[in-house]
Every structure is written in structure tokens, then in C-alpha cells.
PDB file as gemmi writes it, atoms N, CA and C in Angstrom:
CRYST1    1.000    1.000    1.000  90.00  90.00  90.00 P 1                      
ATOM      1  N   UNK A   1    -166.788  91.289 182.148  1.00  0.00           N  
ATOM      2  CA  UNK A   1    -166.641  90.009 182.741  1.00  0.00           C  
ATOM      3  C   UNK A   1    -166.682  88.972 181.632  1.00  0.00           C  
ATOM      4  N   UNK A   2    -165.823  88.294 181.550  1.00  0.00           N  
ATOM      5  CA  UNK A   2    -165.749  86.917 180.678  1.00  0.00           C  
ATOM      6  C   UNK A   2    -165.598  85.735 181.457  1.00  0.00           C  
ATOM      7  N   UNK A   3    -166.891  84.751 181.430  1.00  0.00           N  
ATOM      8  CA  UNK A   3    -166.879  83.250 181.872  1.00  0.00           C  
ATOM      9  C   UNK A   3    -166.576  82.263 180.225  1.00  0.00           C  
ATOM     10  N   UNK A   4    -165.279  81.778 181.284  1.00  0.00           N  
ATOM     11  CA  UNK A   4    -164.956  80.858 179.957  1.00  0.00           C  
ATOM     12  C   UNK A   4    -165.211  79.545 179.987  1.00  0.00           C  
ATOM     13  N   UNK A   5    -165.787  78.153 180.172  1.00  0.00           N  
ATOM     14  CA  UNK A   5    -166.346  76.922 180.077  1.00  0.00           C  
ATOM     15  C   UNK A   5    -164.983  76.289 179.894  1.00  0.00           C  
ATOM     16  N   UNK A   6    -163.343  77.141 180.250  1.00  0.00           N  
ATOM     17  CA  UNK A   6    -162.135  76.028 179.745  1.00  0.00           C  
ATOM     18  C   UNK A   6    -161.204  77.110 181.070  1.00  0.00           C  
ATOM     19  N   UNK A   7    -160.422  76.438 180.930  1.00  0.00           N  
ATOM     20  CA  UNK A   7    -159.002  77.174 181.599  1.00  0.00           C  
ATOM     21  C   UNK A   7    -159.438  78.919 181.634  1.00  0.00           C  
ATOM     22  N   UNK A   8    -159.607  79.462 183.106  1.00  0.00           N  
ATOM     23  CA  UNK A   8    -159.353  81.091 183.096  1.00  0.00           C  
ATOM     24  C   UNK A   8    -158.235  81.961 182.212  1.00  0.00           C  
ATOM     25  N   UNK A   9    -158.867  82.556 181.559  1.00  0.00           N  
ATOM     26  CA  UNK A   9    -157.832  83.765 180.960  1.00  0.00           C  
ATOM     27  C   UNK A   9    -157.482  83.109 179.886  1.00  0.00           C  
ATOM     28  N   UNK A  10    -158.322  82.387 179.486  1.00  0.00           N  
ATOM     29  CA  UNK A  10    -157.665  81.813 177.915  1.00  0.00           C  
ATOM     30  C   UNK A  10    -157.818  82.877 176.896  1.00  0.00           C  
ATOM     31  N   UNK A  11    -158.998  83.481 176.839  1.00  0.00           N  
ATOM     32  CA  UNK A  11    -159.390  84.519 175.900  1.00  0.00           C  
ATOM     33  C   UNK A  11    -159.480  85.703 176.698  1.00  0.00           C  
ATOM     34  N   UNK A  12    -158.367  85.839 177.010  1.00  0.00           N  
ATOM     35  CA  UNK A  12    -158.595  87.696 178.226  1.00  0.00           C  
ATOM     36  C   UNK A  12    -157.778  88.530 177.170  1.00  0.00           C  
ATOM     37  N   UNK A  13    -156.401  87.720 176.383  1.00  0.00           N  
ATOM     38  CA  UNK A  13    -155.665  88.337 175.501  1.00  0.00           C  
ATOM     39  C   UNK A  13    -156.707  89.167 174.472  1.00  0.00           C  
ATOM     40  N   UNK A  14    -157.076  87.672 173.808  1.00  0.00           N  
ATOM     41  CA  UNK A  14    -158.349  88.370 172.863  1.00  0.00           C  
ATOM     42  C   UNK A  14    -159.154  89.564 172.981  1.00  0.00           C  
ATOM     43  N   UNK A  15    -159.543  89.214 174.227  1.00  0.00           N  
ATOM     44  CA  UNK A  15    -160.459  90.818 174.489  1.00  0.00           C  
ATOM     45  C   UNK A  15    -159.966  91.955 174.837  1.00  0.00           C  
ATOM     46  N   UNK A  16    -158.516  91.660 175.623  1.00  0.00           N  
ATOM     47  CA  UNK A  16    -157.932  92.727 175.648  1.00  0.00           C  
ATOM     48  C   UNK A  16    -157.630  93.598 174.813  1.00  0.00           C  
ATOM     49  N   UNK A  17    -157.178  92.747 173.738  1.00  0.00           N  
ATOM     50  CA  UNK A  17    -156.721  93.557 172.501  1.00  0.00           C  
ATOM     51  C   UNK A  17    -157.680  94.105 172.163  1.00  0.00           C  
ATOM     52  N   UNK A  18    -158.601  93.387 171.551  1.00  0.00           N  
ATOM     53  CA  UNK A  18    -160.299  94.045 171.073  1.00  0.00           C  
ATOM     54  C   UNK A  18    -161.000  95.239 171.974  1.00  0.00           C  
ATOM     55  N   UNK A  19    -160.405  95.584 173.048  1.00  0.00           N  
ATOM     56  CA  UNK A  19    -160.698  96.412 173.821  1.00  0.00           C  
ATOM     57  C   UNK A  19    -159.462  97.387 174.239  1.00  0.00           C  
ATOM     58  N   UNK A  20    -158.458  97.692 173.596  1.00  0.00           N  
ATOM     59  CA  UNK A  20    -156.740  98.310 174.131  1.00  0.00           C  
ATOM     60  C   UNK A  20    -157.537 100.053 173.629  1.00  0.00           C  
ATOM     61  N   UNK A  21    -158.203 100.551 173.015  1.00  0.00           N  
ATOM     62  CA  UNK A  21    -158.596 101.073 172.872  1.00  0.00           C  
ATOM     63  C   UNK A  21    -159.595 102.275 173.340  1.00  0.00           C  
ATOM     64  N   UNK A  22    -159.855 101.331 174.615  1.00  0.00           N  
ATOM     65  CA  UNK A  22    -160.983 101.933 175.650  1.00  0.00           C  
ATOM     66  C   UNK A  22    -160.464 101.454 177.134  1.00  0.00           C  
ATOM     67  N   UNK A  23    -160.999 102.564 177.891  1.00  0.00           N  
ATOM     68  CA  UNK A  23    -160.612 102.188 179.364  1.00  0.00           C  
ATOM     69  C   UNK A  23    -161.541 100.888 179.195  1.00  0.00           C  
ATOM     70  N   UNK A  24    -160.927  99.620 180.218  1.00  0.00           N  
ATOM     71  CA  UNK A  24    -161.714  98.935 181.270  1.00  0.00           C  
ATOM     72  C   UNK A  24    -161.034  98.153 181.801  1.00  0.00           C  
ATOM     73  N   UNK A  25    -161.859  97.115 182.321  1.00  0.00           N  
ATOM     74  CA  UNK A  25    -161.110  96.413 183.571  1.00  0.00           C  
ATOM     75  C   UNK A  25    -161.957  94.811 182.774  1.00  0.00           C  
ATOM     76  N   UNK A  26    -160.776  93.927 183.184  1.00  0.00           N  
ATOM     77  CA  UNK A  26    -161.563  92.570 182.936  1.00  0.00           C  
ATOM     78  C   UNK A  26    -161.494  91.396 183.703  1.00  0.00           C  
ATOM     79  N   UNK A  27    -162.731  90.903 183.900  1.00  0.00           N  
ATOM     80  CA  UNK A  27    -162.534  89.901 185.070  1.00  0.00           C  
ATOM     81  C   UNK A  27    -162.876  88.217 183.993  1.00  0.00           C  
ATOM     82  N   UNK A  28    -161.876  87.811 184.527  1.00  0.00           N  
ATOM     83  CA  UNK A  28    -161.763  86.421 183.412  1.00  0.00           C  
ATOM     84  C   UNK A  28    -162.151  85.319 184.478  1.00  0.00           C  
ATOM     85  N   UNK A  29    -163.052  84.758 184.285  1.00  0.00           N  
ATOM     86  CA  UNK A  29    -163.475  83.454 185.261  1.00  0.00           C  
ATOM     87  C   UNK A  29    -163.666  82.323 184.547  1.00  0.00           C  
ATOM     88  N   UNK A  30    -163.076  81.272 184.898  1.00  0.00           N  
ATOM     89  CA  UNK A  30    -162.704  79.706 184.525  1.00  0.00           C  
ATOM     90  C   UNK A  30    -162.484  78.482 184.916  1.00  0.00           C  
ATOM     91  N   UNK A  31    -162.117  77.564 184.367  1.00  0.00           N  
ATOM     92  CA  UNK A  31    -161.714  76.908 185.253  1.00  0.00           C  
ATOM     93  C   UNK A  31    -160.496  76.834 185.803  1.00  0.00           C  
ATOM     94  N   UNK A  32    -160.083  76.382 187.336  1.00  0.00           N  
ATOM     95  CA  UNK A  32    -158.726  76.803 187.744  1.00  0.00           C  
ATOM     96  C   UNK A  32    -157.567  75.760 187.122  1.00  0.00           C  
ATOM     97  N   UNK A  33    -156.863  76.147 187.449  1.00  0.00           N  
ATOM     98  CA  UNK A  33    -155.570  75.574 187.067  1.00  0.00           C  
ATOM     99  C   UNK A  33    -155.182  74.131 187.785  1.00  0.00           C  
ATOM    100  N   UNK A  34    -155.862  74.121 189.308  1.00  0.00           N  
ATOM    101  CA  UNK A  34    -155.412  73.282 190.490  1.00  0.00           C  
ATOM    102  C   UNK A  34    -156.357  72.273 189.646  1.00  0.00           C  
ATOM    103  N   UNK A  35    -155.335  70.750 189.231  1.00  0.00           N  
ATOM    104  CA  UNK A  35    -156.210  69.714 189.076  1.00  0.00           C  
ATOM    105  C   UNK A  35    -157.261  69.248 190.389  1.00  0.00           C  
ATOM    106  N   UNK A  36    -158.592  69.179 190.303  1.00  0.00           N  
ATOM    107  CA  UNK A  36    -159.340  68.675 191.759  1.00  0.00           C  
ATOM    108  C   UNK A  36    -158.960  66.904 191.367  1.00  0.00           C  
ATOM    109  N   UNK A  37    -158.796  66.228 190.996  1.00  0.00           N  
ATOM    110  CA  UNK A  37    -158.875  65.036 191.162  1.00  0.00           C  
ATOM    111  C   UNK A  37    -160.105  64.426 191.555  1.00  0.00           C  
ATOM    112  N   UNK A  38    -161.293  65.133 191.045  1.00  0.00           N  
ATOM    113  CA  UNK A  38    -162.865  63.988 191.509  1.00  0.00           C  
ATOM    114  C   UNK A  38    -163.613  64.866 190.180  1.00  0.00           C  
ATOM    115  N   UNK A  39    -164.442  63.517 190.355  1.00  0.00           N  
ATOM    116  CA  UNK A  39    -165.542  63.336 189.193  1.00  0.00           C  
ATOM    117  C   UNK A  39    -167.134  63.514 189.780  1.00  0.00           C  
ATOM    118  N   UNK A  40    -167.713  64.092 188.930  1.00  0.00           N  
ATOM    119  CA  UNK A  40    -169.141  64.404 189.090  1.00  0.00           C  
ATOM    120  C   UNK A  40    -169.375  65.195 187.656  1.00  0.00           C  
ATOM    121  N   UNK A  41    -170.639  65.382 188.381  1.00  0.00           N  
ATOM    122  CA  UNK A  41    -172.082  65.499 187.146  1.00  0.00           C  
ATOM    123  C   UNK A  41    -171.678  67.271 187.084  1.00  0.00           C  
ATOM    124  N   UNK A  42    -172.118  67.741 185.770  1.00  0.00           N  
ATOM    125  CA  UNK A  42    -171.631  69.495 185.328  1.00  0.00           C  
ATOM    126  C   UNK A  42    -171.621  70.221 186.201  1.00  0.00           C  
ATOM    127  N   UNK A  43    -173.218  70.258 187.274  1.00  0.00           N  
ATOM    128  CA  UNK A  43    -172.855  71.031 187.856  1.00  0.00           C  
ATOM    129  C   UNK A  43    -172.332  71.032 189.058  1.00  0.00           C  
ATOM    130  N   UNK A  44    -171.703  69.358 189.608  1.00  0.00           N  
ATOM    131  CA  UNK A  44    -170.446  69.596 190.638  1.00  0.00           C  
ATOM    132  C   UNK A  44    -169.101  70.191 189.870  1.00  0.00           C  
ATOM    133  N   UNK A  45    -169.125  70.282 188.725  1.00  0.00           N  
ATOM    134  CA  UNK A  45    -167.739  70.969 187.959  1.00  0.00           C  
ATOM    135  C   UNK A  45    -167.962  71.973 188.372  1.00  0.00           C  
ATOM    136  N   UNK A  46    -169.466  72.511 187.933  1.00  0.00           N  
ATOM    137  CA  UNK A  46    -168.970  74.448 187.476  1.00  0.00           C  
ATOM    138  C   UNK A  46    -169.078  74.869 189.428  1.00  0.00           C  
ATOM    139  N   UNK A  47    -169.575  74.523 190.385  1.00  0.00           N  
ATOM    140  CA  UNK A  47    -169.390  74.582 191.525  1.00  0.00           C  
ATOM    141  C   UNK A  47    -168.063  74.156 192.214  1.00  0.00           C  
ATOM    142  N   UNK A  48    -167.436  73.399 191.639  1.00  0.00           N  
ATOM    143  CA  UNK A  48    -166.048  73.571 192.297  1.00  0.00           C  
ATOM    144  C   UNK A  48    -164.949  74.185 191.843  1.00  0.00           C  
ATOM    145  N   UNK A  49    -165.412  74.864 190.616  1.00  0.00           N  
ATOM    146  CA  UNK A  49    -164.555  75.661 190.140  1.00  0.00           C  
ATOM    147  C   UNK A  49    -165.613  77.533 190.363  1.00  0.00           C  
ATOM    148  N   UNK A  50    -166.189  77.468 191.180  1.00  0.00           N  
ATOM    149  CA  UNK A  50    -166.700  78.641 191.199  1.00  0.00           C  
ATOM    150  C   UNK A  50    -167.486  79.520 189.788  1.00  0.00           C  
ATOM    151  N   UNK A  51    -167.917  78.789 189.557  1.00  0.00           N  
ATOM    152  CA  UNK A  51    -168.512  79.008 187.549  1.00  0.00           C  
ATOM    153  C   UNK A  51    -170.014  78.525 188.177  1.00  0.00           C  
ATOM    154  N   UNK A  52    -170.863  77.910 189.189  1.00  0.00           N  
ATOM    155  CA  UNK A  52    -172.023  78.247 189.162  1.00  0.00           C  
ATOM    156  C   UNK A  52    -172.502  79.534 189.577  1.00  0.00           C  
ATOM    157  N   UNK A  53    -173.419  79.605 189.428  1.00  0.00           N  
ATOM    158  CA  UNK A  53    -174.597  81.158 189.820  1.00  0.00           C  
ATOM    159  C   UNK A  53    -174.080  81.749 191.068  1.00  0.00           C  
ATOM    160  N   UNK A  54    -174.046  80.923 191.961  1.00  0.00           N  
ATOM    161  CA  UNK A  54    -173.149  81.391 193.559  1.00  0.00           C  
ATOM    162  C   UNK A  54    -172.046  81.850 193.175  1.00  0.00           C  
ATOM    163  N   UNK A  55    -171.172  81.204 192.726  1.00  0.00           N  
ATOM    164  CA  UNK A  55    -169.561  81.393 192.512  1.00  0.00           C  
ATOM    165  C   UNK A  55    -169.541  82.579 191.800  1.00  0.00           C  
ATOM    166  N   UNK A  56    -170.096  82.735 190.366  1.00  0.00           N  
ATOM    167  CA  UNK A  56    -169.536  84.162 189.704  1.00  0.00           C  
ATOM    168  C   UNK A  56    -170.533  85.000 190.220  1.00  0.00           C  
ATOM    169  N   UNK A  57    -171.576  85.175 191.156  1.00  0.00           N  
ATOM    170  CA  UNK A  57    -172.074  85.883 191.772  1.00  0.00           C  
ATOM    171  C   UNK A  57    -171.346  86.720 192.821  1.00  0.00           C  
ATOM    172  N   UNK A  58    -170.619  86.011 193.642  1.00  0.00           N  
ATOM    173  CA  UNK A  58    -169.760  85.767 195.115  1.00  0.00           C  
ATOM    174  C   UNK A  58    -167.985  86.528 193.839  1.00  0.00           C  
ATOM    175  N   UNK A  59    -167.561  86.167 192.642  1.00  0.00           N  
ATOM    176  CA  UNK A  59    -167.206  86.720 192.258  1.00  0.00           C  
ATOM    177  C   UNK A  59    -167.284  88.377 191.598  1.00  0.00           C  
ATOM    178  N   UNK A  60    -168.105  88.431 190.846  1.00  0.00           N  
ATOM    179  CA  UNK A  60    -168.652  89.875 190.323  1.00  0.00           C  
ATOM    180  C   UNK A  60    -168.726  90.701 191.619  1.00  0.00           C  
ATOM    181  N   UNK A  61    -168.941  90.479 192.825  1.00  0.00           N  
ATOM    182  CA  UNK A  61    -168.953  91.327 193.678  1.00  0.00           C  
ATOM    183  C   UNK A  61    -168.177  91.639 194.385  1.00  0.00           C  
ATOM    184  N   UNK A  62    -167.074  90.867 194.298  1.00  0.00           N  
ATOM    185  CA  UNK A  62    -165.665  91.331 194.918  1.00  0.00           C  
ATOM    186  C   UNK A  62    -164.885  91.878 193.864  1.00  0.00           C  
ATOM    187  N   UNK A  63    -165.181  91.866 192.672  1.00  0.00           N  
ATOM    188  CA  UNK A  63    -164.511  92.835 191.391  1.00  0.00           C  
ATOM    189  C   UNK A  63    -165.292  93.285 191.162  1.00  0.00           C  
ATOM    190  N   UNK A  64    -166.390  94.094 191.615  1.00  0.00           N  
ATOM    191  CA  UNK A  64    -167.043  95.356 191.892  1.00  0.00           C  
ATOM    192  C   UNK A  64    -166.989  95.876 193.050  1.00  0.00           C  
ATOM    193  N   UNK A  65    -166.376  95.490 193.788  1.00  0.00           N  
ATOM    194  CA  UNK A  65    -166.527  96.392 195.217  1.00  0.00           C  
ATOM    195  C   UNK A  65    -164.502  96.843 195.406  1.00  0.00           C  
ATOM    196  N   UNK A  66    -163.912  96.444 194.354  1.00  0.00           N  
ATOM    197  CA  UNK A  66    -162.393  96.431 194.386  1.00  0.00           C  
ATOM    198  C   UNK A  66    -162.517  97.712 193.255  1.00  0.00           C  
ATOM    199  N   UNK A  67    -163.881  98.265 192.536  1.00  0.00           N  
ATOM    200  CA  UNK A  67    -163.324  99.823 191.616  1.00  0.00           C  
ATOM    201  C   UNK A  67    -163.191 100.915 192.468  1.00  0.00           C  
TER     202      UNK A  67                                                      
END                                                                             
């Protein structure tokens, strides 16, 4: 799992490569692509982009229950 603090899948290449070598699977979480158009404090960011504790929680478990 890679949480990136910028745009999803910016560095998935990177690791991919660094990893072409070995089975795995990679889950890249970020921020989305869809501009939201509103402002708030960090952690209304990382909550509307699914990057707080809930969100990649509520994530990791649907790309663990999808092996």
C-alpha cells in the first residue's frame, strides 16, 4: 500500500519497477483527480479525499478482501 500526500499513482511507476521482480499487488491512495472546489483545514482535505484513518482504513479492506 502506498499513501501519497499528492495526486494518486504518482509514484506507483516507481515502485512498480522497484518491485517487477517479485509477485505483488499495489494499492496507490491519493489525492483524487476530481477538483472539490472547497477549502478547509488538513484534515477536511485528507477526509475528502479519503486519506484520513477512516478512508484508507474503509480502503485497505476492500483491497484485501478483493485477493
Amino acid at each position: 500500500m502506498l499513501v501519497e500526500p499528492y495526486l494518486a499513482g504518482t509514484s506507483s511507476g516507481v515502485v512498480s519497477d522497484a518491485l517487477r521482480d517479485l509477485p505483488h499487488r499495489l494499492l496507490s491512495l491519493g489525492v483524487v483527480r476530481t477538483d472539490l472546489h472547497r477549502y478547509g483545514s488538513p484534515k477536511d482535505h485528507a477526509r475528502w479525499h479519503g486519506l484520513d484513518p477512516a478512508g484508507v482504513r474503509q480502503s485497505i479492506s476492500a483491497f484485501v478482501g478483493s485477493a
